[in-house]
C-alpha positions as a Markdown table, in Angstrom:
| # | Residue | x | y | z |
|---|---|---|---|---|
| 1 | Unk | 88.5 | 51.0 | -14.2 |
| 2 | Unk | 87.8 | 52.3 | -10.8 |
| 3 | Unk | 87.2 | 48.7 | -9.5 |
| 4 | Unk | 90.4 | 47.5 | -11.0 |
| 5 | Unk | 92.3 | 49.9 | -9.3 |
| 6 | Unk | 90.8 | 49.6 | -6.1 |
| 7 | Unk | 91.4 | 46.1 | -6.4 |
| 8 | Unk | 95.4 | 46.7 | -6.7 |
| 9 | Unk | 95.9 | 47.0 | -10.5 |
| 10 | Unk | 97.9 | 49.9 | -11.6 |
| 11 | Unk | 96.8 | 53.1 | -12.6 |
| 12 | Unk | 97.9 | 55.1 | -16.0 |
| 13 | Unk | 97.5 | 58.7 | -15.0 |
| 14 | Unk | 96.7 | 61.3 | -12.4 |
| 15 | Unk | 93.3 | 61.3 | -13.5 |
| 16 | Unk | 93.1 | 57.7 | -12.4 |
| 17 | Unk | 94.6 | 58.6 | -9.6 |
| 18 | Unk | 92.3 | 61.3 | -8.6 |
| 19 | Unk | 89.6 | 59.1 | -9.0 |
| 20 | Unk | 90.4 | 55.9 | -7.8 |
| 21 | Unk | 88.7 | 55.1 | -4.3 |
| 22 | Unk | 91.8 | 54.7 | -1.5 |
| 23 | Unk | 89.4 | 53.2 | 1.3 |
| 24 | Unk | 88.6 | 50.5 | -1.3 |
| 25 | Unk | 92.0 | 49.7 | -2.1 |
| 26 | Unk | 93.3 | 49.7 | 1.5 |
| 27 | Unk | 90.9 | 47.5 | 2.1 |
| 28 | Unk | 91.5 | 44.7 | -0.4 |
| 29 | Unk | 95.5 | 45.3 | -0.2 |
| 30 | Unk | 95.5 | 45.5 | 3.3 |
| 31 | Unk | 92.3 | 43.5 | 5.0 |
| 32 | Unk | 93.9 | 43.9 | 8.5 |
| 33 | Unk | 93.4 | 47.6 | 8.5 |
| 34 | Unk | 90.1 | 48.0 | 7.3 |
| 35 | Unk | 89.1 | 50.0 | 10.3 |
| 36 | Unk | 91.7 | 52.6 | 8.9 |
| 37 | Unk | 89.4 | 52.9 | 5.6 |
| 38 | Unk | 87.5 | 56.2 | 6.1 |
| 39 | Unk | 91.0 | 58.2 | 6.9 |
| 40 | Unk | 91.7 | 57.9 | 3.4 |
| 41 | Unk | 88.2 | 59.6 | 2.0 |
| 42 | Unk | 89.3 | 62.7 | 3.4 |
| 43 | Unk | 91.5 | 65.5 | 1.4 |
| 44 | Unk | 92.7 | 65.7 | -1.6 |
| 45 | Unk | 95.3 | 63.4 | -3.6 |
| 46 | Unk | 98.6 | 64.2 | -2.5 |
| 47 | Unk | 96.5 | 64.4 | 1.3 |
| 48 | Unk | 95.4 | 61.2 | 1.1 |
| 49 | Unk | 98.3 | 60.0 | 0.3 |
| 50 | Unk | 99.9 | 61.1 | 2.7 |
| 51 | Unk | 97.3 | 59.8 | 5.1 |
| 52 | Unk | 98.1 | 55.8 | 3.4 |
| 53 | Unk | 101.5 | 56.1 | 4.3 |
| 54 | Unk | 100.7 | 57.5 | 7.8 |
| 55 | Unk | 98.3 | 54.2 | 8.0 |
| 56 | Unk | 100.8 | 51.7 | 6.8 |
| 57 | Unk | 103.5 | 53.1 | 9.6 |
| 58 | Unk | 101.1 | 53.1 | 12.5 |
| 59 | Unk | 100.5 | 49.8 | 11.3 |
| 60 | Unk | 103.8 | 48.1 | 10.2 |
| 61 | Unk | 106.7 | 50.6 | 11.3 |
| 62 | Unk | 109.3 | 50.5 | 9.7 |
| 63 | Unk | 108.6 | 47.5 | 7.8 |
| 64 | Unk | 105.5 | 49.8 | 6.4 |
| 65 | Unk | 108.0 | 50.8 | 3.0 |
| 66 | Unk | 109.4 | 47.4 | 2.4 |
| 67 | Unk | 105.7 | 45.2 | 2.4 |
| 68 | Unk | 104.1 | 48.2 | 0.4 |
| 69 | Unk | 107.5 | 48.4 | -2.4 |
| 70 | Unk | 106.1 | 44.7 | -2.9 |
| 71 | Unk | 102.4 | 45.7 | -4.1 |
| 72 | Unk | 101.9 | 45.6 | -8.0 |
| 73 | Unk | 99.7 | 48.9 | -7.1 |
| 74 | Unk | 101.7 | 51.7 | -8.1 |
| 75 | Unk | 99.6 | 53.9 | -5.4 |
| 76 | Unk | 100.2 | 51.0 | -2.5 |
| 77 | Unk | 104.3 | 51.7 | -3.6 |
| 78 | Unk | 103.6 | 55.5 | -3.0 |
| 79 | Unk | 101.7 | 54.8 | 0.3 |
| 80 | Unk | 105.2 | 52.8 | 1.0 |
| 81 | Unk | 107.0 | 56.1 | 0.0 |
| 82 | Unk | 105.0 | 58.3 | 2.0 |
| 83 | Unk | 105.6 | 56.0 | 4.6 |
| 84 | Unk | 109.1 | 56.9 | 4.8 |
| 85 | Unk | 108.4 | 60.8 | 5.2 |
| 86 | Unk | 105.8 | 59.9 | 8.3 |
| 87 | Unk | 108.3 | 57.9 | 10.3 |
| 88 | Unk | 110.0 | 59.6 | 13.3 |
| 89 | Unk | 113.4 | 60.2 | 14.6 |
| 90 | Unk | 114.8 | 59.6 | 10.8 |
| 91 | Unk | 117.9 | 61.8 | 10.0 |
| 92 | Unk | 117.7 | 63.5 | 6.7 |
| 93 | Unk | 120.4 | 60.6 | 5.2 |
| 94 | Unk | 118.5 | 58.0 | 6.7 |
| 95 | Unk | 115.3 | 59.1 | 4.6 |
| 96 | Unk | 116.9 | 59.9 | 1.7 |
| 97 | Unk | 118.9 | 55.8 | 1.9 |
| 98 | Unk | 115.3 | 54.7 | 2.4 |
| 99 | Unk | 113.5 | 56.8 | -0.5 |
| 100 | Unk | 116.0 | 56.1 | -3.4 |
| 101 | Unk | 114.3 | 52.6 | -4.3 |
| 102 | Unk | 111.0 | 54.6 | -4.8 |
| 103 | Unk | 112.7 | 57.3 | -6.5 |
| 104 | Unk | 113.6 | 54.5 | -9.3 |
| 105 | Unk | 110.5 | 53.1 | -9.7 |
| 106 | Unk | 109.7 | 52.2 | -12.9 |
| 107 | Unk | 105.9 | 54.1 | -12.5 |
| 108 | Unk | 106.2 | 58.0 | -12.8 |
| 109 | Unk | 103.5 | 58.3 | -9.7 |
| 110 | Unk | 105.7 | 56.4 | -8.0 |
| 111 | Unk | 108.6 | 58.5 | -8.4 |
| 112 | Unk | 106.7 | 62.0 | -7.7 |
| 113 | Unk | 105.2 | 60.3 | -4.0 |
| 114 | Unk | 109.1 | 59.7 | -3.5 |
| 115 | Unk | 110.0 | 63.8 | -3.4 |
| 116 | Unk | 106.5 | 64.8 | -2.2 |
| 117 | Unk | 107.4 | 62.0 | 0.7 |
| 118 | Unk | 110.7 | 63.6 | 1.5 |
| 119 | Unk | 110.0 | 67.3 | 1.0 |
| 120 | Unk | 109.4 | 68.4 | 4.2 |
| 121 | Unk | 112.0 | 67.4 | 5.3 |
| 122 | Unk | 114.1 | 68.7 | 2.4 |
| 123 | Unk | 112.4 | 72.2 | 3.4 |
| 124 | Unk | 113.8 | 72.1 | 6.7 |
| 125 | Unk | 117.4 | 71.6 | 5.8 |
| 126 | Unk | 118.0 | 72.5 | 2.0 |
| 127 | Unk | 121.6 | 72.6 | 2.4 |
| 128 | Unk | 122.2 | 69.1 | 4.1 |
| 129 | Unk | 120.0 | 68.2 | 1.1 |
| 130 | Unk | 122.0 | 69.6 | -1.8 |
| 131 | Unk | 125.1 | 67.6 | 0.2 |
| 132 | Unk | 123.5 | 64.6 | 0.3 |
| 133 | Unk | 122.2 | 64.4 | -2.9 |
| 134 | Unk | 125.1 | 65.3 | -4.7 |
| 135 | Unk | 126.0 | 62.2 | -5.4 |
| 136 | Unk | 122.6 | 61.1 | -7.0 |
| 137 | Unk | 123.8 | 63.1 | -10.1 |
| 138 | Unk | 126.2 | 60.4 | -11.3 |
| 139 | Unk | 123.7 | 57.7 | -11.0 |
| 140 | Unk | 123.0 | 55.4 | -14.0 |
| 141 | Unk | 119.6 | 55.9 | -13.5 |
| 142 | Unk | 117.8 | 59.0 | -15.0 |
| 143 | Unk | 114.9 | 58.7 | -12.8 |
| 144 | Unk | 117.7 | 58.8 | -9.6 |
| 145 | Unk | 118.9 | 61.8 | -11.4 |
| 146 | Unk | 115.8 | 63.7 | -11.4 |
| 147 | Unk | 115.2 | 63.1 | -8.0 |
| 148 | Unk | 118.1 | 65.0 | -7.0 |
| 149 | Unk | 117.0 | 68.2 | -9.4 |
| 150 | Unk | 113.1 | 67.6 | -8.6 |
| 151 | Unk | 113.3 | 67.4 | -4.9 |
| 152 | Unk | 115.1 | 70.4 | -4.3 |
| 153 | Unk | 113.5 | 72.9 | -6.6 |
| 154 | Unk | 112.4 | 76.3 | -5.0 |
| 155 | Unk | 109.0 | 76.2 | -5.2 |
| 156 | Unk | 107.9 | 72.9 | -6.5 |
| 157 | Unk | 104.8 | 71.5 | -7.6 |
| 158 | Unk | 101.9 | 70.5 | -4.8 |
| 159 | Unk | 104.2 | 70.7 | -2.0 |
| 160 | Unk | 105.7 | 73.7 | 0.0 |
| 161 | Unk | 108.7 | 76.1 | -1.5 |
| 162 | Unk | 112.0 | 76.2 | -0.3 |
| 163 | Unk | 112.4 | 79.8 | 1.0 |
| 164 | Unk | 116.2 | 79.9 | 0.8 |
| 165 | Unk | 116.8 | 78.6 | -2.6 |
| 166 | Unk | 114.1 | 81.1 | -4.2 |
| 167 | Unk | 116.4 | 83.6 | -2.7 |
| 168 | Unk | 119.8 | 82.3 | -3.3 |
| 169 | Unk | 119.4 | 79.7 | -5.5 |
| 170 | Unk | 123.2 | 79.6 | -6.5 |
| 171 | Unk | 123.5 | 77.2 | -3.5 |
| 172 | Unk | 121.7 | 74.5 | -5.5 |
| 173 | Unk | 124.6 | 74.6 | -8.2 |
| 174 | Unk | 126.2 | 71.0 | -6.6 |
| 175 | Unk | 123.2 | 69.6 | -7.5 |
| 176 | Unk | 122.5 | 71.5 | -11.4 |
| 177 | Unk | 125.7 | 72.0 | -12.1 |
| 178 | Unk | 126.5 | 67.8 | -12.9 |
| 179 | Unk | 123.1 | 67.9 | -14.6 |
| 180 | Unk | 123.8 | 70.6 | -17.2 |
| 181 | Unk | 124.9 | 68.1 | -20.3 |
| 182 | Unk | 122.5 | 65.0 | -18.6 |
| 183 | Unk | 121.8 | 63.2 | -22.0 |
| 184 | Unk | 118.2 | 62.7 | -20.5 |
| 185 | Unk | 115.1 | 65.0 | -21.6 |
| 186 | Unk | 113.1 | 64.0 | -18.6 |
| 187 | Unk | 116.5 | 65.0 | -16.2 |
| 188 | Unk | 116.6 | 68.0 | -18.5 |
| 189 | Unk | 112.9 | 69.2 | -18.0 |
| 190 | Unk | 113.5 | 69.2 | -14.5 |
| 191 | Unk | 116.7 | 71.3 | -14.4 |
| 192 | Unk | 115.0 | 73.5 | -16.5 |
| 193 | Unk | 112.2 | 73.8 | -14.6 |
| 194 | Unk | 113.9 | 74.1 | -11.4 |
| 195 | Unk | 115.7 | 77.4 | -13.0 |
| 196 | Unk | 112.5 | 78.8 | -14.3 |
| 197 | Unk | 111.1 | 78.1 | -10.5 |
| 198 | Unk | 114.4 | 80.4 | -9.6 |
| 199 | Unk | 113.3 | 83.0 | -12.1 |
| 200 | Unk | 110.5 | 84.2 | -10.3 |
| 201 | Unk | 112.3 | 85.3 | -7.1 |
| 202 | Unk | 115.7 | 85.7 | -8.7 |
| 203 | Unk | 116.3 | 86.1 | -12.4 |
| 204 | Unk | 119.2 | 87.9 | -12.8 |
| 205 | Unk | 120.8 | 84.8 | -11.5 |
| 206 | Unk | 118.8 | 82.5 | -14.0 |
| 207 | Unk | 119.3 | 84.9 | -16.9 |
| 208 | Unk | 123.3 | 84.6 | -15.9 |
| 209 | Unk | 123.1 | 80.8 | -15.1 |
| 210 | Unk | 121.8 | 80.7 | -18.4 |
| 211 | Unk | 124.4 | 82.6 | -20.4 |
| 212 | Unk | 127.0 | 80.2 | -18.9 |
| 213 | Unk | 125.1 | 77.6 | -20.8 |
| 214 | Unk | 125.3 | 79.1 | -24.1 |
| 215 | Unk | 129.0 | 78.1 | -23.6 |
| 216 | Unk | 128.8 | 75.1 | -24.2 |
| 217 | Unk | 125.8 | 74.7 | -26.5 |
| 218 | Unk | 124.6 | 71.7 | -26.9 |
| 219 | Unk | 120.9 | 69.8 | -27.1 |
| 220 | Unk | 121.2 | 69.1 | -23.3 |
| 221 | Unk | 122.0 | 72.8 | -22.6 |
| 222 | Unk | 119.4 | 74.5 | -25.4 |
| 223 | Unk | 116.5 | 72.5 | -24.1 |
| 224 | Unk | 117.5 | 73.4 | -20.3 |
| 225 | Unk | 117.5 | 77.3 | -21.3 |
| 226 | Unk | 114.7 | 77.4 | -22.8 |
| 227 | Unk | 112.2 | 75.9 | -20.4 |
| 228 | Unk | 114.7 | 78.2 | -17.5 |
| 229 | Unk | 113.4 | 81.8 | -19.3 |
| 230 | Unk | 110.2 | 80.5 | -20.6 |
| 231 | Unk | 108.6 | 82.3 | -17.9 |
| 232 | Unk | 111.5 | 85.7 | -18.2 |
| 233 | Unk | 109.9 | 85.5 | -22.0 |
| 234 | Unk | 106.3 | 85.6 | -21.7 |
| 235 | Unk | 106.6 | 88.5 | -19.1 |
| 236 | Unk | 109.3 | 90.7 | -21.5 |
């Protein structure tokens, strides 16, 4: 399995993930930059990751996203994705243009490299965030969806929390809001869980968001509420 995946072949979990060797695949994917190999034995997954999309910009610029979207490896595609959050003198826009490919990706790993990629940057400017990603909420895609909910949630998962929306979290409500009645479970876990993040910091908000649900009850809304107070339940 591990030489598989080192060899480009994709991988079907985290746990692959975890345990597949990076120096190795950057090596057979990327022969030119074999001198780069040892970088990526260092840290832990989403920190080596990191570090292959650090490796393929020094190395490529900003062609680094478009030769690693063509790999069948799902982690070379992330590489490509982290790419995108290690180049310079992008504006916010510019990154988030540049990520939405990666946000579609038909592998979920794929898709979570995308937000982790772009995070930072959402930290620094949640607001220009929320604006641009508005729009993302009437995409035909679900996994485009998501993205919008995912990559703006207050605290997150692996990646640093978003000190203004934990304390005011009604400014994410452009970007919930449109994703109330989303027909999609996985868009629907991730509103969910973005209000449950909210809860911790702010849940008189969350409980009230969630009363406006029970307005217009539905399957979307009823699974959204209950992963929003599941943490407001276990501490009652």
């Amino acid at each position: 399995m591990r030489a598989a995946l080192a060899a480009g072949e994709p991988s079907v979990n985290h746990m692959e993930q975890i345990a597949l060797d990076m120096s190795s695949l950057l090596r057979s994917v990327f022969p030119e930059l074999r001198a780069s190999a040892p970088r990526l034995c260092r840290g832990g997954l989403v920190s080596r990751m990191r570090t292959g999309g650090k490796v393929l910009f020094e190395a490529y610029g900003p062609g680094a996203w478009g030769i690693a979207a063509q790999c069948a490896s799902d982690t070379v595609r992330g590489w490509g994705a982290m790419a995108i959050g290690a180049a310079e003198e992008l504006s916010l826009a510019g990154r988030l243009a540049l990520i939405r490919p990666f946000a579609d990706d038909p592998h979920f790993a794929v898709r979570e490299w995308a937000w982790l990629s772009v995070r930072p940057h959402i930290v620094r400017d949640p607001c220009g965030a929320i604006a641009a990603l508005c729009s993302w909420t009437g995409d035909p895609s679900p996994r485009v969806r998501r993205f919008a909910s995912e990559a703006t949630r207050p605290r997150g998962v692996w990646s640093a929390h978003i000190p203004v929306l934990k304390q005011t979290p009604q400014l994410g409500l452009p970007v919930l809001e449109p994703l109330f009645e989303d027909p999609s479970v996985y868009v629907q876990n991730s509103v969910g869980n973005w209000l449950n993040d909210a809860s911790r910091t702010s849940p008189q908000w969350v409980v009230q968001t969630c009363e406006r649900l029970v307005a217009g009850e539905s399957e979307a809304t009823t699974r959204i509420r209950r992963r929003a107070l599941r943490t407001l339940r276990a501490a009652a």
